[in-house]
DRENPA-3360 file (N, C-alpha, C; in nm, 2 decimals, always signed):
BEGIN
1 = XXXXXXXX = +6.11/+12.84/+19.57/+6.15/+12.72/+19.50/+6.16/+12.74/+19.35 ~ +6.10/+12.85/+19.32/+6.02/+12.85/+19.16/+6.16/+12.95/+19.12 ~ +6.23/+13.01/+19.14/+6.33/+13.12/+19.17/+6.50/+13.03/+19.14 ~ +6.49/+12.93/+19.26/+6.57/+12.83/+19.26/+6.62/+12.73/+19.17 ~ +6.52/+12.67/+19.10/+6.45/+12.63/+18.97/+6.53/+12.67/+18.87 ~ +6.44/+12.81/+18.84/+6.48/+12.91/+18.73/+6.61/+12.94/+18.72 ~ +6.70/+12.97/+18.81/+6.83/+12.98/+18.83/+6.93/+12.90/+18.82 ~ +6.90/+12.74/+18.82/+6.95/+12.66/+18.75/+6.95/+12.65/+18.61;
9 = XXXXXXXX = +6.80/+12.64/+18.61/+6.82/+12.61/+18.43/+6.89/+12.75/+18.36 ~ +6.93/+12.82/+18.43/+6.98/+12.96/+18.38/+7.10/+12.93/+18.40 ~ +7.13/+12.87/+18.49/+7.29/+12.82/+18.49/+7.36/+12.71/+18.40 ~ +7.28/+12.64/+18.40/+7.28/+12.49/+18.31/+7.30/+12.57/+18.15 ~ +7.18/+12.63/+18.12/+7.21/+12.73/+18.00/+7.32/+12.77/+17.95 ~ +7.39/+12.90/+18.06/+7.52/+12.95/+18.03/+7.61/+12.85/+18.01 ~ +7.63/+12.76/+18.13/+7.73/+12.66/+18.08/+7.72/+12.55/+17.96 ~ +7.62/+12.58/+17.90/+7.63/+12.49/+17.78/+7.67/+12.54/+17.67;
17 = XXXXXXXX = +7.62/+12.71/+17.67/+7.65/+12.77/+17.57/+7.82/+12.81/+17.57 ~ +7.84/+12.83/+17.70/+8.01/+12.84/+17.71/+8.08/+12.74/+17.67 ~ +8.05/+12.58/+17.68/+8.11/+12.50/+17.65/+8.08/+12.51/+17.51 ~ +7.97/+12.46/+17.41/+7.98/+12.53/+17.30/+8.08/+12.64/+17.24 ~ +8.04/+12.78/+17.27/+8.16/+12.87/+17.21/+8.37/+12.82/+17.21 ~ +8.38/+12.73/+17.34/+8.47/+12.68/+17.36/+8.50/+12.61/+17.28 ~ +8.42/+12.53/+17.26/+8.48/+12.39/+17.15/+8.47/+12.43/+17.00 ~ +8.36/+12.55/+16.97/+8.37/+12.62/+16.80/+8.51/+12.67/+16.81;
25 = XXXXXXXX = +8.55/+12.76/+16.90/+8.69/+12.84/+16.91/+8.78/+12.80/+16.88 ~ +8.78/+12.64/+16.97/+8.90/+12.52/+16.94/+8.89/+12.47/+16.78 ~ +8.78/+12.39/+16.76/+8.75/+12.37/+16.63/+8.82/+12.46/+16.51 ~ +8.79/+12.58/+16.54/+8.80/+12.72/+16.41/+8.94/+12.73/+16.42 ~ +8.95/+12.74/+16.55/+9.17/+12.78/+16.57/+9.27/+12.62/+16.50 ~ +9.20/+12.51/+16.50/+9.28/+12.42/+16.47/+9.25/+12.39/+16.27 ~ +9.16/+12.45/+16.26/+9.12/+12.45/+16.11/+9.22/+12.54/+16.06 ~ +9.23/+12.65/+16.12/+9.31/+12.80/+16.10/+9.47/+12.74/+16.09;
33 = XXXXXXXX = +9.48/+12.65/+16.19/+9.64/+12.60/+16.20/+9.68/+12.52/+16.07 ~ +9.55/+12.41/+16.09/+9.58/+12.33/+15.95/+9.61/+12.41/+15.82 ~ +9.53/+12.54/+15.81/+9.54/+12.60/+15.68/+9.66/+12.66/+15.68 ~ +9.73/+12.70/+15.76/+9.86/+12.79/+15.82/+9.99/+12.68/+15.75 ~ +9.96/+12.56/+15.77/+10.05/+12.47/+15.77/+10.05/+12.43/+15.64 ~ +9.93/+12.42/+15.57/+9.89/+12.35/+15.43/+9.94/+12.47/+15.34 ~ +9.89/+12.57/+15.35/+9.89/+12.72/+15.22/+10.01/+12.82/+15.28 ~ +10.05/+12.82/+15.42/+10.15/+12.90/+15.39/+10.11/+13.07/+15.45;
41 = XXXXXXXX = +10.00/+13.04/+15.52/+9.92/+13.20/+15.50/+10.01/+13.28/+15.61 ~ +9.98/+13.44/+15.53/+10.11/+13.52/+15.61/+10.06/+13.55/+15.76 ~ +10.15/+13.60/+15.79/+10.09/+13.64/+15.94/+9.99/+13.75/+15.98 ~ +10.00/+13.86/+15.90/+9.90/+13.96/+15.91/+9.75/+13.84/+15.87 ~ +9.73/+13.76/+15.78/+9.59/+13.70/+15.74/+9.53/+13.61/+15.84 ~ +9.66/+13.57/+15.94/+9.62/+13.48/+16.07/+9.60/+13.58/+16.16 ~ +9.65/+13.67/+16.22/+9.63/+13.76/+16.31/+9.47/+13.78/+16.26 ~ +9.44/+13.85/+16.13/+9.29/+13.84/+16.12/+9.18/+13.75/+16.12;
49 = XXXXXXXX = +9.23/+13.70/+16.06/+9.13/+13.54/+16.11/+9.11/+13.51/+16.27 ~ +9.25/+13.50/+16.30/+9.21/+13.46/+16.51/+9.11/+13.61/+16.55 ~ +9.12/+13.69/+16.51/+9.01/+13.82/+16.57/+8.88/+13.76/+16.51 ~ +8.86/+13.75/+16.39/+8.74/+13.78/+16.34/+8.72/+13.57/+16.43 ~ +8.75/+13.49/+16.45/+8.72/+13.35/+16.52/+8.66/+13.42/+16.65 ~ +8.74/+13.49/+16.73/+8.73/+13.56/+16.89/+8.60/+13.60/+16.85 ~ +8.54/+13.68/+16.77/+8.48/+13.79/+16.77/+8.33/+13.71/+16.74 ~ +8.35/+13.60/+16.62/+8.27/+13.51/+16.60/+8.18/+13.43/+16.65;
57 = XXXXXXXX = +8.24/+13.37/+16.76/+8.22/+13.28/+16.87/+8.12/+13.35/+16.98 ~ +8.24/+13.49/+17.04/+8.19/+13.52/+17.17/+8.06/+13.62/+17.12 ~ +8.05/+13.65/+17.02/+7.91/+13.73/+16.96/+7.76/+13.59/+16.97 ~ +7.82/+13.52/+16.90/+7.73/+13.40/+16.92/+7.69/+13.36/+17.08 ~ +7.81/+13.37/+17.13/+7.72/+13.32/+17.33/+7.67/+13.46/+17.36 ~ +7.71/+13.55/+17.35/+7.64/+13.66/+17.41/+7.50/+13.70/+17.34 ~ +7.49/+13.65/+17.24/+7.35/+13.64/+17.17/+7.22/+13.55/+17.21 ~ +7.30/+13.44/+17.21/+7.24/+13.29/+17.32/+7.25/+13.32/+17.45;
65 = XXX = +7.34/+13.38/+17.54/+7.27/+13.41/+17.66/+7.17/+13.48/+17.70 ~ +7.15/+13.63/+17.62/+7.04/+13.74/+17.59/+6.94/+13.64/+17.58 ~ +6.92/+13.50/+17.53/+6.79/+13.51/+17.47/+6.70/+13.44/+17.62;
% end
């Protein structure tokens, strides 16, 4: 039972922290757009920004899952 338990709140976990990373990703990519649209930024500076958002996020849940 105590196994059963544990394995929920382990699941409840992941999926919070996945919905989390989801919604920062969204967040960061529509910030990114806005700035794309406002200033003009070239394509090479958005290709790096969406890596370093990817890389940002999914480092953060895999950190939070570890723990």
């Amino acid at each position: 039972m105590l196994k059963k338990i544990n394995l929920s709140s382990r699941l409840t976990f992941i999926l919070k922290c996945l919905l989390i990373s989801y919604l920062l990703t969204t967040g960061l990519l529509l910030l990114l757009a806005l700035m794309l649209y406002r200033f003009g930024l070239s394509e090479k500076i958005v290709s790096i920004c969406i890596i370093a958002i990817y890389i940002i996020t999914e480092s953060g849940f895999v950190t939070q899952a570890e723990s």
